[in-house]
C-alpha positions in Angstrom: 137.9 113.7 79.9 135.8 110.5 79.1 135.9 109.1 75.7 133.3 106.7 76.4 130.6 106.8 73.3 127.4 106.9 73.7 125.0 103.7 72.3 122.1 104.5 70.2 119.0 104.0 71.4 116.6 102.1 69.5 112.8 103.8 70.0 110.7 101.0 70.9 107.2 102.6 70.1 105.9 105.3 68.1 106.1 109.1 67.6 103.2 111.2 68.3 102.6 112.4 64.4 103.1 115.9 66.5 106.6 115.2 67.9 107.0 113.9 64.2 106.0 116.9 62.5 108.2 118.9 64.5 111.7 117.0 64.7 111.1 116.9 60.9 110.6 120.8 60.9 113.5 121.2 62.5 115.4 118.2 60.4 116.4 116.4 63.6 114.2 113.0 62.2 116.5 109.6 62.3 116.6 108.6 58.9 114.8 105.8 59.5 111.8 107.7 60.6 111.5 110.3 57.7 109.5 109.1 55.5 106.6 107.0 57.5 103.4 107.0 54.9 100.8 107.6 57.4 102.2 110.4 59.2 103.3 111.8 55.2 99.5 111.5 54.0 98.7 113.3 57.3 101.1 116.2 56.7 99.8 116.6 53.3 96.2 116.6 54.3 96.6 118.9 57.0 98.5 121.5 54.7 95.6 121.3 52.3 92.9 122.2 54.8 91.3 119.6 54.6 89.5 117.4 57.4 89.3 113.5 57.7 85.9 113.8 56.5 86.7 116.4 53.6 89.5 114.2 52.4 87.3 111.0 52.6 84.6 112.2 50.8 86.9 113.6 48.4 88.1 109.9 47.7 85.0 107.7 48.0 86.1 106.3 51.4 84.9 106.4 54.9 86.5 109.0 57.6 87.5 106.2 59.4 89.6 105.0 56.7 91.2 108.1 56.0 92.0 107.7 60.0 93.7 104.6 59.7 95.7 105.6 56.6 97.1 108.1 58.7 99.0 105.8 61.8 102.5 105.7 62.1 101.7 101.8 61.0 100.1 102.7 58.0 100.4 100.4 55.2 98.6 102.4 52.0 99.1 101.3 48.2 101.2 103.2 45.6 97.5 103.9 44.0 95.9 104.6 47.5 98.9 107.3 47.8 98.7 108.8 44.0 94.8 109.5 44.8 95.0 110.9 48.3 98.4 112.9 46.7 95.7 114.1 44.1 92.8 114.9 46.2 95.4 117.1 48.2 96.7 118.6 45.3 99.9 117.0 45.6 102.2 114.5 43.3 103.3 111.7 44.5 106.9 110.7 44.3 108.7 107.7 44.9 112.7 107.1 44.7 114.5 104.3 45.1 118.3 105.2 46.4 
């Protein structure tokens, strides 16, 4: 029997928000990947109903927008979050651990 460990592999590019939403079903998500905004504002829209352009009228914004808020390279404000958590009829919570 080996006892040779395994390295961990660094992913180099990102998730499909699918393969996201699924390891995260199935709490098999690195850490490090958990909590990606885009993919998160995604989730939450998607378990509303909504559409891109539902949720972008909603807020005062342009589908498009809403479409870039929603990449794994996302970069939205605390107050961008709190009104599409609204809109969505979510809360928004942030921890610092």
């Amino acid at each position: 029997m080996s006892t040779e460990v395994v390295p961990q592999l660094t992913r180099r590019r990102p998730r499909s928000f699918v393969e996201w939403r699924q390891l995260r079903t199935w709490a098999k998500l690195p850490r490090r990947e958990e909590n990606i905004a885009g993919f998160l504002l995604r989730d939450a829209r998607e378990d509303t109903g909504l559409t891109q352009t539902q949720l972008a009228e909603k807020l005062g914004i342009s589908q498009q927008a809403v479409a870039r808020a929603e990449r794994w390279a996302a970069n939205p404000t605390v107050r961008f979050m709190v009104r599409w958590a609204n809109a969505c009829s979510r809360h928004l919570e942030i921890r610092l651990e």
